[in-house]
C-alpha positions as semicolon CSV with decimal commas, in nm:
position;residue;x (nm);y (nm);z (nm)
1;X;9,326;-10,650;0,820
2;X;9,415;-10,476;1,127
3;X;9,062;-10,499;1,279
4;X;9,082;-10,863;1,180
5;X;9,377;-10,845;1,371
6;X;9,282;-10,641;1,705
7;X;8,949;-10,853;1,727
8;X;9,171;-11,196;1,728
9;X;9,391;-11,022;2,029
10;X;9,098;-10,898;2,210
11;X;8,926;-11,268;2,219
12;X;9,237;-11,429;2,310
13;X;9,334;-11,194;2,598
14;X;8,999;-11,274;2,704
15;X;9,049;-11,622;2,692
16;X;9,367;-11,599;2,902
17;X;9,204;-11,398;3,129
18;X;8,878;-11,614;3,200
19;X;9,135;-11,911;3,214
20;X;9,304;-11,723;3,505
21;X;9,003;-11,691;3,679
22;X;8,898;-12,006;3,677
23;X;9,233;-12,202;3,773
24;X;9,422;-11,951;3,942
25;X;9,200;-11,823;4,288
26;X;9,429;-11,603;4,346
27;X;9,323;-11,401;4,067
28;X;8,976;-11,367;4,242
29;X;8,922;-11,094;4,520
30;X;8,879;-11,292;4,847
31;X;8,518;-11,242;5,006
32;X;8,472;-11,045;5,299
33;X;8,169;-11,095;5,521
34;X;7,910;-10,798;5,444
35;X;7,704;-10,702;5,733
36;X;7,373;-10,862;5,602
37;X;7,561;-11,181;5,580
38;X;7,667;-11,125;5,970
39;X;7,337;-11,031;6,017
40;X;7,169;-11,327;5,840
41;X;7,422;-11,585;6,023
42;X;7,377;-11,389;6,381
43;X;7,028;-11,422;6,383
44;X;7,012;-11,833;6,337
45;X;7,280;-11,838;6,572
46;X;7,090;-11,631;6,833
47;X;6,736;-11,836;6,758
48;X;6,985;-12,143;6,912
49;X;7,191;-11,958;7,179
50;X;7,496;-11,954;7,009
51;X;7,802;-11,746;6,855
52;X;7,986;-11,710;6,515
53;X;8,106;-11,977;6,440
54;X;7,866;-12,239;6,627
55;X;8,116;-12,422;6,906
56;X;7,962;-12,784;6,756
57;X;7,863;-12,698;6,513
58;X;7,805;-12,976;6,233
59;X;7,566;-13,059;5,920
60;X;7,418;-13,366;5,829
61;X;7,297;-13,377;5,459
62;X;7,001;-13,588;5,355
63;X;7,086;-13,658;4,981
64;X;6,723;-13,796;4,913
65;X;6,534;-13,516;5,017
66;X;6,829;-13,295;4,885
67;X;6,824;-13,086;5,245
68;X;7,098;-12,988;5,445
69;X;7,055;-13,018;5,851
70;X;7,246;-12,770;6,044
71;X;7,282;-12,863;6,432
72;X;7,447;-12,705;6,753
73;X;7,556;-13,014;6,884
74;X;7,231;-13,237;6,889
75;X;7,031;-12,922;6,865
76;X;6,883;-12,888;6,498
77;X;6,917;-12,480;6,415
78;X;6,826;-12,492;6,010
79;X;6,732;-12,673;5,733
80;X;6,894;-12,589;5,393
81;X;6,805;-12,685;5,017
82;X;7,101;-12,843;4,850
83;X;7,140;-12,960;4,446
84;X;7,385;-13,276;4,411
85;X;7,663;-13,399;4,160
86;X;7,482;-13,496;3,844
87;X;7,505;-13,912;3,925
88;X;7,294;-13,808;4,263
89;X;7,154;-14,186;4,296
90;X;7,496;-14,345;4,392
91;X;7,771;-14,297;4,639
92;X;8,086;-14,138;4,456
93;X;8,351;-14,439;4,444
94;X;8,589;-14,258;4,178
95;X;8,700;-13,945;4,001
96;X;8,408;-13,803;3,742
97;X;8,187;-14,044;3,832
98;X;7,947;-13,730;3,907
99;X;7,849;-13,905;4,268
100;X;7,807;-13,717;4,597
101;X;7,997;-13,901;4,869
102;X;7,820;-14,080;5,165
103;X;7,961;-14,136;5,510
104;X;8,116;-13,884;5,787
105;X;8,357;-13,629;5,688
106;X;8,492;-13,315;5,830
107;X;8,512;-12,930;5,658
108;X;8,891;-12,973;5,627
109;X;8,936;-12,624;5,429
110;X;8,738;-12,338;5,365
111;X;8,829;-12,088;5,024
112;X;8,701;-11,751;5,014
113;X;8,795;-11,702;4,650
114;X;8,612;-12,006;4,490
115;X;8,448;-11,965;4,139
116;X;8,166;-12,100;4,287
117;X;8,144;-11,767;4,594
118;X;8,232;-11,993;4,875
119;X;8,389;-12,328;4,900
120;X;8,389;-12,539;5,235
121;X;8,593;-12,878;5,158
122;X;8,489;-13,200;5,307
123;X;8,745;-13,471;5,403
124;X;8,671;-13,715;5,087
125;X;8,820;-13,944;5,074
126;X;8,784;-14,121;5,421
127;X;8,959;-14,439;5,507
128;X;8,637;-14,635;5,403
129;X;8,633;-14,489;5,086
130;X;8,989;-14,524;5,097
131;X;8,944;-14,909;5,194
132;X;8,690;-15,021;4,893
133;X;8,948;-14,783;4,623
134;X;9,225;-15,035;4,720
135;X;8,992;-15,325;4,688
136;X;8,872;-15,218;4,344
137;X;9,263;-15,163;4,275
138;X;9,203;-14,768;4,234
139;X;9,478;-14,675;4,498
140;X;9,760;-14,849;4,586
141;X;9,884;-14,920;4,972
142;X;10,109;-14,613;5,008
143;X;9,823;-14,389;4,880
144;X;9,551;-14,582;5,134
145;X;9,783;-14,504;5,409
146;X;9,816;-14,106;5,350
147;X;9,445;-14,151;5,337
148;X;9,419;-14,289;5,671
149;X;9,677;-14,063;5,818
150;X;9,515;-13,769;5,705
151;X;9,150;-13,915;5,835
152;X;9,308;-13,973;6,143
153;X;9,477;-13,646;6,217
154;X;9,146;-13,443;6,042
155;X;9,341;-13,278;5,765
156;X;9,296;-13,271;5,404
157;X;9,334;-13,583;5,283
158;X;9,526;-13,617;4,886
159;X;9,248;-13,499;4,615
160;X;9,432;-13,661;4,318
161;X;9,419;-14,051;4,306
162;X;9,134;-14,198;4,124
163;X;8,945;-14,169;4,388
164;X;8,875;-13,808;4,339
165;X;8,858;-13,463;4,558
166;X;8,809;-13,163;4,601
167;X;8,441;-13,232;4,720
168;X;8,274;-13,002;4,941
169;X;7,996;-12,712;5,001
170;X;7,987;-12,436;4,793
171;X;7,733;-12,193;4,623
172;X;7,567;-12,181;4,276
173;X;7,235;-12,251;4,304
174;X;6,981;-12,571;4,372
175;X;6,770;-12,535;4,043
176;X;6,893;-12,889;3,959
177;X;7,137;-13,142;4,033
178;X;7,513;-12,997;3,860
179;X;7,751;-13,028;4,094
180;X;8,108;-13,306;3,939
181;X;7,968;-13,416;4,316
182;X;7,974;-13,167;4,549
183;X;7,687;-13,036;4,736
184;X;7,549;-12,706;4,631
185;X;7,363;-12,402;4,807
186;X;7,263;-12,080;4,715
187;X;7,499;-11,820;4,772
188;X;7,324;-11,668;5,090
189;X;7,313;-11,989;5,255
190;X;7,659;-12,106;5,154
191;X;7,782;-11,752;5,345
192;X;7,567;-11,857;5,676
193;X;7,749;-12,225;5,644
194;X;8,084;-12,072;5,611
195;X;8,037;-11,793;5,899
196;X;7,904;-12,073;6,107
197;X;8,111;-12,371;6,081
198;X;8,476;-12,392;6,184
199;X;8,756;-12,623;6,028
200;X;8,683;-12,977;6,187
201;X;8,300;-12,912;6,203
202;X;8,118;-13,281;6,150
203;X;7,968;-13,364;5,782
204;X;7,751;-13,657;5,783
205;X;7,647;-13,724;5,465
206;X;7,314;-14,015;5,383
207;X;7,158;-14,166;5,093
């Protein structure tokens, strides 16, 4: 009876704990740059004539070809392999509709204790998602206009209306498309990304 007991105590305390990790990040230890990470991320930025992080730097993902563009400016530096939200065909236009966005965005935060290693958040929703959610009667007017507030001052804009949030960068792996819509890396190339763009940096996402 008492192993019975113990064993039941042992699997829910891990339980709890697994729980805590995944919904509370400050659970996680934050990640601190190693020195092969500085070293991968100083090298592209040297190939380009740069510094850490890039001064324009800005990405342009190609959803298609499932790459990842990183440019200087107008200067392309590297091209990354990405993996997509599990719906990669469409355009996300609502919460677990498993879409990657389209359109331009901005890294508007940047978590060093994500579950998935690093997490670099894009500013979905923008005020043209924003516009076709009130259209489809997803958001009302008051929510639109924090939208286009936060669009317009390049903050985070709200992540829970139906639209959906908390899209962005982060690592895991491109074996297949897995993502509730963001866009995945590998973890060494998530760390280059999120030594080498700044908050603000440009995300121009295509079909």
């Amino acid at each position: 009876m008492a192993f019975y007991l113990i064993a039941s105590l042992t699997i829910i305390a891990i339980g709890v704990a697994a729980l805590l990790w995944l919904y509370n990040p400050w659970i996680r230890r934050p990640w601190l740059p190693t020195g092969e990470a500085l070293g991968r991320a100083g090298r592209v930025v040297r190939e380009a004539g740069g510094r850490i992080p890039l001064e324009r730097g800005r990405v342009v993902v190609r959803k298609a070809e499932r790459a990842l563009d990183l440019f200087d400016g107008d200067r392309p530096i590297k091209t990354y392999r990405i993996a997509l939200g599990t719906n990669p065909g469409d355009a996300k236009r609502k919460e677990g509709d498993g879409c990657t966005p389209e359109g331009a965005y901005t890294i508007c935060t940047k978590n060093e204790r994500s579950r998935f290693h690093l997490f670099l958040g894009i500013s979905y929703p923008n005020v043209e998602d924003a516009d076709r959610g009130l259209r489809a009667g997803l958001i009302t007017r008051a929510q639109h206009r924090t939208i286009a507030e936060a669009t317009e001052a390049r903050r985070r804009p709200p992540w829970d209306t139906r639209l959906g949030g908390e899209i962005g960068l982060h690592g895991g792996g491109t074996g297949s498309d897995w993502t509730r819509g963001c866009i995945a890396l590998s973890d060494r190339d998530t760390e280059e990304l999120f030594l080498l763009l700044d908050l603000g940096a440009e995300v121009i996402i295509e079909p």
